[in-house]
C-alpha positions as CSV (number, residue, x, y, z in Angstrom):
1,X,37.0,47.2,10.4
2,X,39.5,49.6,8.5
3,X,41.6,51.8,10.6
4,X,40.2,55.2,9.5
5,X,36.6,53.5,11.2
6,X,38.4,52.2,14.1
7,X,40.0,55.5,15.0
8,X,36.7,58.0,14.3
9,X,34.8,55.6,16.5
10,X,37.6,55.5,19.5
11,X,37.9,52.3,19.5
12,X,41.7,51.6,19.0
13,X,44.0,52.9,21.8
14,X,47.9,52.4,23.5
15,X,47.7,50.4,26.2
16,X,50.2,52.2,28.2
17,X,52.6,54.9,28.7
18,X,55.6,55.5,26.2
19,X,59.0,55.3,27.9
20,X,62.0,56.4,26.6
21,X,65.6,56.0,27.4
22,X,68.8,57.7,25.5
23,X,70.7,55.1,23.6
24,X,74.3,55.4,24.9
25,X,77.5,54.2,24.0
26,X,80.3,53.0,26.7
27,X,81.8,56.8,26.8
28,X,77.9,57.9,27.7
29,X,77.9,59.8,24.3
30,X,74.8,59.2,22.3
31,X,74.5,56.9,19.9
32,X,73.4,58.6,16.4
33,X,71.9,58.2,13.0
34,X,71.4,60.6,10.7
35,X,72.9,63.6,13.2
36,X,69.6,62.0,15.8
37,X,70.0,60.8,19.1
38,X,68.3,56.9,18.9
39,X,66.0,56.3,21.6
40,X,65.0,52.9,23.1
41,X,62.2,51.1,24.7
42,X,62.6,50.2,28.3
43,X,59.3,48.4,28.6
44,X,57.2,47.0,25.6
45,X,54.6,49.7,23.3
46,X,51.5,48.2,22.5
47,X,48.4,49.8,20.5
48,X,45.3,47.6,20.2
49,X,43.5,48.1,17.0
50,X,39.6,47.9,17.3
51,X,37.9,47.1,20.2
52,X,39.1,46.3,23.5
53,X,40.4,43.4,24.4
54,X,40.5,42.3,20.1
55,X,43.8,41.2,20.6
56,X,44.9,42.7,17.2
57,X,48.0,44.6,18.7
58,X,51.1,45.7,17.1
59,X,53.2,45.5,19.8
60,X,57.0,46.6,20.5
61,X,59.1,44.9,22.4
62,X,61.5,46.3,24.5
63,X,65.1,46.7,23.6
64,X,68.0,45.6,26.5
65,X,71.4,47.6,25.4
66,X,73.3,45.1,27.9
67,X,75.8,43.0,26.1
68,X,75.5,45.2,23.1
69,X,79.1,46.3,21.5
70,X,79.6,50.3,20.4
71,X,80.8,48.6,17.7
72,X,77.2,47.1,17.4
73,X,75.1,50.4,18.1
74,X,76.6,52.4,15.4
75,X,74.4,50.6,13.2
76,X,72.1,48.9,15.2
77,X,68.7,48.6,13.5
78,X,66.6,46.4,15.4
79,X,62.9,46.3,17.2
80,X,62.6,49.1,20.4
81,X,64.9,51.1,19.0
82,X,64.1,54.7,17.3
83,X,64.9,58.3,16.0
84,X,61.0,59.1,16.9
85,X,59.3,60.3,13.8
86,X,61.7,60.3,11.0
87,X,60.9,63.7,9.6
88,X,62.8,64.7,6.7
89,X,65.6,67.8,7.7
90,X,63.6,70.3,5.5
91,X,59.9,69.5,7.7
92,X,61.6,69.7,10.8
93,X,60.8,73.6,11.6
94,X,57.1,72.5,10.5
95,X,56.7,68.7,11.8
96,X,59.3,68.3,14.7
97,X,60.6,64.9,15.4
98,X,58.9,64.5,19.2
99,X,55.7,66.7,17.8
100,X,52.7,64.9,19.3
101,X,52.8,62.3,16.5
102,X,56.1,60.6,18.5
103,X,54.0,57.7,20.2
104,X,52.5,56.5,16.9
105,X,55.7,56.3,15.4
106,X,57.2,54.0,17.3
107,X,55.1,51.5,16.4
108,X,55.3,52.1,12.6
109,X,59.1,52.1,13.0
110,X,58.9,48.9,14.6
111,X,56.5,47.9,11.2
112,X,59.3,48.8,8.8
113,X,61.9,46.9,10.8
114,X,60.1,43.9,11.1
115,X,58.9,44.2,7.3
116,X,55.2,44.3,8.9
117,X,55.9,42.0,11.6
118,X,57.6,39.4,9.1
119,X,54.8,39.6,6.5
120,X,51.4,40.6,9.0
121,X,51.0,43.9,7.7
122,X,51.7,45.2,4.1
123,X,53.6,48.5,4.0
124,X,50.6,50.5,3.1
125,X,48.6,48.9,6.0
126,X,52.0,49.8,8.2
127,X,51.0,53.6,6.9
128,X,47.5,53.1,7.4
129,X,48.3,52.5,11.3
130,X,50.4,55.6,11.6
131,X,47.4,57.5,10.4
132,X,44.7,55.9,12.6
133,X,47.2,56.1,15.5
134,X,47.8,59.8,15.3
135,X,44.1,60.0,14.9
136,X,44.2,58.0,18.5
137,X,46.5,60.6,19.5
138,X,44.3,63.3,18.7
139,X,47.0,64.8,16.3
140,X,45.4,67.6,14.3
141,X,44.3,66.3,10.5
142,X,46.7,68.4,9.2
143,X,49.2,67.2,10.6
144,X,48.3,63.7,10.3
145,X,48.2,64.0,6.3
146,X,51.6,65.3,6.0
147,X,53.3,62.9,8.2
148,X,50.7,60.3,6.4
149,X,51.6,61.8,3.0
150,X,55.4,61.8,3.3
151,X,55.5,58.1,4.7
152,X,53.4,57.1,1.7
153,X,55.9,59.1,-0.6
154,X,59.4,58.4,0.6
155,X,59.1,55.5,3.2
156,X,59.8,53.0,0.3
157,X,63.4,52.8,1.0
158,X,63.4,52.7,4.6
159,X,60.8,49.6,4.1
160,X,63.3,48.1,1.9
161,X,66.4,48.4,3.9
């Protein structure tokens, strides 16, 4: 099933609640990138494509901060770990970065981290997930094609980091 069918017929869903703790350094500061606070995963994201119980899940771990340097966090890059939606400065006003769009994002970031989960999921099928899980999320279509539209157009380089 593609993912535009999956989400128009309800069948794809997040099996739980998004969580969010503030990434901190030692001093309690936040840990930045980009001028934006990084967030992490306290418990594990999953969203289950298709029907329930498929087991086709793009899951996210969570992310443990203990034993990591501040030396380490100022450029950590790594799975359970975000900015939320990476919306380019100029959108912001427009598309905020915690709009209602936030939960599917985490899961794409965790796409482009993981190069589609080492290989799983090409980078357009990483897009095409985003889409169908802001369509879960009952994120207006508008929305959805500009967040959809600028991931297609400018997330080459944060897939090829």
């Amino acid at each position: 099933m593609r993912a535009d069918q999956a989400a128009r017929t309800g069948m794809s869903r997040f099996t739980g609640h998004l969580g969010l703790v503030l990434l901190e350094y030692s001093t309690g500061r936040p840990v930045l990138r980009d001028d934006r606070c990084l967030w992490y995963l306290p418990e594990p994201l999953h969203y289950e494509r298709g029907a329930e119980g498929s087991g086709d899940l793009v899951s996210v771990p969570a992310f443990d901060p203990t034993g990591w340097t501040d030396a380490q966090l100022s450029t950590i890059r790594t799975r359970g770990v975000t900015d939320l939606a990476s919306i380019p400065r100029i959108a912001r006003r427009l598309l905020p970065p915690d709009g209602p769009y936030v939960k599917a994002a985490i899961p794409h970031d965790d796409l482009y981290v993981t190069k589609g989960h080492g290989g799983r999921f090409t980078r357009r099928e990483a897009d095409d997930i985003l889409l169908e899980a802001m369509e879960v999320l009952g994120v207006p279509a508008w929305k959805r094609t500009m967040v959809y539209r600028a991931v297609r157009l400018g997330g080459q380089a944060g897939w090829g980091t």
